[in-house]
Each structure stands twice: as structure tokens, then as C-alpha cells.
C-alpha positions in Angstrom: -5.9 53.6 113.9 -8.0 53.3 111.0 -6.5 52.8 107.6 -7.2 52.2 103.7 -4.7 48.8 103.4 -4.0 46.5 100.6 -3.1 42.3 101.9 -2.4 41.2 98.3 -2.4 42.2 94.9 -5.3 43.3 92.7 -7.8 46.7 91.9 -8.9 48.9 93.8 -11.6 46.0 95.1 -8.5 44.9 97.3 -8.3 48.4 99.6 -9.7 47.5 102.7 -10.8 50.4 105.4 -9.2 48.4 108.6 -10.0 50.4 111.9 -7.4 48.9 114.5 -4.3 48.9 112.2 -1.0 49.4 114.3 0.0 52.6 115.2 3.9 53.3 115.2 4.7 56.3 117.6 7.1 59.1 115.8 10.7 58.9 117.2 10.8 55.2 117.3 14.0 54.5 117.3 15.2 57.5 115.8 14.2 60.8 116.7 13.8 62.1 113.3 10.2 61.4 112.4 7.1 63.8 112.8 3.3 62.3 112.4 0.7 64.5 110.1 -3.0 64.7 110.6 -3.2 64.5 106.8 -5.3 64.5 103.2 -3.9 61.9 100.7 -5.0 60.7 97.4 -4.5 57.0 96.0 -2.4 56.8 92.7 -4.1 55.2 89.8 -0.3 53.6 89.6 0.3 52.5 93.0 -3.3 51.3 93.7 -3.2 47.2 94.4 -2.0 46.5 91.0 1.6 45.6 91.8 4.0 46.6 89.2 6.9 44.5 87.7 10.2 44.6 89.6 8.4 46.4 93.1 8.4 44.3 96.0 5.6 45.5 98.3 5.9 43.9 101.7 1.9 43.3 103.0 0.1 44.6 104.5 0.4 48.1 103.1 -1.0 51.3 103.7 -1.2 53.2 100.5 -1.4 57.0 99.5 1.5 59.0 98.4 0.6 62.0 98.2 0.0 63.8 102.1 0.0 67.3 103.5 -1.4 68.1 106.9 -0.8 69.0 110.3 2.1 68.0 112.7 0.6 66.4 116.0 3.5 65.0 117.2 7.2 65.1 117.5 10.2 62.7 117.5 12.8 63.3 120.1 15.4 65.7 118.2 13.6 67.2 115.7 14.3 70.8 115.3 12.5 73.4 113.4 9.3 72.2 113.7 6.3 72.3 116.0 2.9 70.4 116.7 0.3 72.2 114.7 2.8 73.4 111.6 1.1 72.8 108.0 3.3 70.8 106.3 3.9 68.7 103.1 4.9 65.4 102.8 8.1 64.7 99.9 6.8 61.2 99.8 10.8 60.0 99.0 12.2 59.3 102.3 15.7 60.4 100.5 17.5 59.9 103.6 16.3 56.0 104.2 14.9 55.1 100.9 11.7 54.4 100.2 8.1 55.9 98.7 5.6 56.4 100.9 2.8 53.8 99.9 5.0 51.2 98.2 7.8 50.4 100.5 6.5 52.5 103.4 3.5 53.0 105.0 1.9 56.1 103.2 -1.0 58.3 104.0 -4.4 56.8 103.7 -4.3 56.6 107.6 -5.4 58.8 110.3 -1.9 59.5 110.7 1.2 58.7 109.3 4.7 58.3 110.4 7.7 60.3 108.4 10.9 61.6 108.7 11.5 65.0 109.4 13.6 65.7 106.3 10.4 64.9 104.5 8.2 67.7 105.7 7.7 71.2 103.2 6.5 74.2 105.3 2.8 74.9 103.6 2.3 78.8 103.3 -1.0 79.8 105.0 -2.6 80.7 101.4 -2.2 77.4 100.4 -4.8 74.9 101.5 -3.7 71.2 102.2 -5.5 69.8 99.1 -3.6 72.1 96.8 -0.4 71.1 98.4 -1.0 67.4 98.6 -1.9 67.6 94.7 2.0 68.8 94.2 4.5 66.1 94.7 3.6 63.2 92.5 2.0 64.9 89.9 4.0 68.2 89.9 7.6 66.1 90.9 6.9 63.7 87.8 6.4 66.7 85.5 8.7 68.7 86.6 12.0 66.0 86.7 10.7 65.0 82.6 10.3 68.3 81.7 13.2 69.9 82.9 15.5 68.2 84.7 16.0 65.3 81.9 14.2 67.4 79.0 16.3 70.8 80.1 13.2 71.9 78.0 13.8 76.0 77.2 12.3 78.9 75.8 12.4 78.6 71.1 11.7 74.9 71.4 9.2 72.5 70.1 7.2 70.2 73.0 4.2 67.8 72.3 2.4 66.9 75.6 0.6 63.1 74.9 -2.3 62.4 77.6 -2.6 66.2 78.7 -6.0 65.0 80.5 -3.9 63.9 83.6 -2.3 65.1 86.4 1.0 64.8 85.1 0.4 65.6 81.5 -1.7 69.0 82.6 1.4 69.4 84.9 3.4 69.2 81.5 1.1 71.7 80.0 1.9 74.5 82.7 5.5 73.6 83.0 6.3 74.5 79.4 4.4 77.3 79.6 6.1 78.9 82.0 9.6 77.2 80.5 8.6 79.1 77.1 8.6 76.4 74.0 6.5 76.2 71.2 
């Protein structure tokens, strides 16, 4: 399958289009996994930098952020069906892992996930809208107001609000109601 695939460390000089990388079949070994036909979009973070403390085996497949199509199904996965929209929690909370830093993530023709990953997409939303969520949205959201427990009455100064995370910020406390 054709994939966007970092072999060592670097910029973005070091993602290489590869067009026979292997392609894993879902339910390998598990049953639990479901393979999207997909959009992704390469972090400015996880690009072929390498960061302090991550171990990244190589080679990887990198993109994070996925939302697509289901085209085919692991052995005992219920509740879904080849052809539903879905998006991609790219935290495989039930292994471990991020999806392209420790697992292979979505810059592929297809990836390989587990089924507790997937998030029904409504038909109004389109697959770039919902693949623009997780990262951006989850990083916001968790600062905001899961650690912040930002309310309504309070004060909140957004630094870098040109970004994904930092507009993210900017609609968050909107709708949260500070100052």
C-alpha cells in the first residue's frame, strides 16, 4: 500500500511516499480492529523531528489525526459495518499507543485501528471537519477544562491563538464563559 513514512529522524525532507509498504489485515490476531479509507493531516509536532524521551520504532507511518470510511472488519467487532463514517481517537486507550508515534497512523491508504477507537461521524459532518477534531480540539479541550476547570466570571489569556490549538482555546472559553 502506499504510505507517507519516516526511516530516521529529521524535517519534513525525511517523509518518504513509499508505494509497496506492508499491509496488516484488520483482526490480526485480535478481532478488534476496523481499517478506514481515511483523510489525515501531519502534526507540525510529530513530523520527523523526534522529541526528547519518545522512542519511535522505524519505519513509521505518520498522521494522527484520521476520519474515514470502514472497508473492512475484524472478526468480532460489533456495532459497526463496512462503509460507516467514522473517526479515529488516535489514543489506542485500550493497548496504548498514539497513532503516528508508536503506531502506525494515517498517512496510508488505509490504516489499521482498534474498534474502541472509532467515533460515529454524523452525515452533516464531512471527514475533514472531523479529522481536524482530535488533536487540536482534545489538546484544547483537556487544558482548558479538564486541568484549567476554566468557568463562566473568570479571566483567560490565550498565547499563540493563530493555531489549531490556541483558536481551539479561543472557542472553548467562549463557550465556557470567562473574561
Amino acid at each position: 500500500m502506499r504510505a507517507a513514512v519516516i526511516h530516521e529522524h529529521g524535517g519534513p525532507e525525511r517523509l518518504v511516499l513509499e508505494e509497496h509498504f506492508p499491509d496488516s489485515r484488520a483482526g490480526t490476531g485480535r478481532g478488534d480492529r476496523a481499517r478506514p479509507r481515511h483523510v489525515a493531516e501531519l502534526s507540525r509536532r510529530l513530523h520527523a523531528a523526534g522529541h526528547a524521551g519518545i522512542s519511535i520504532a522505524m519505519p513509521m507511518i505518520m498522521g494522527l489525526d484520521i476520519a474515514g470510511e470502514i472497508d473492512e472488519l475484524g472478526p468480532g467487532v460489533a456495532g459497526w459495518a463496512i462503509g460507516d463514517r467514522v473517526l479515529v481517537d488516535p489514543i489506542d486507550r485500550a493497548r496504548g499507543g498514539l497513532m503516528g508515534e508508536t503506531v502506525h497512523g494515517g498517512l496510508a491508504e488505509r490504516c489499521r485501528v482498534s474498534a474502541p477507537q472509532l467515533i460515529r461521524i454524523p452525515d452533516r459532518v464531512s471527514f475533514e471537519e472531523a479529522a481536524a477534531l482530535p488533536v487540536a480540539y482534545g489538546t484544547a479541550y483537556r487544558m482548558m477544562l479538564t486541568q484549567g476547570h476554566v468557568e463562566a466570571g473568570e479571566k483567560v489569556l490565550i498565547l499563540g491563538a493563530a493555531g489549531g490549538v490556541g483558536t481551539c482555546c479561543v472557542f472553548l472559553a467562549k463557550i465556557a464563559g470567562p473574561r
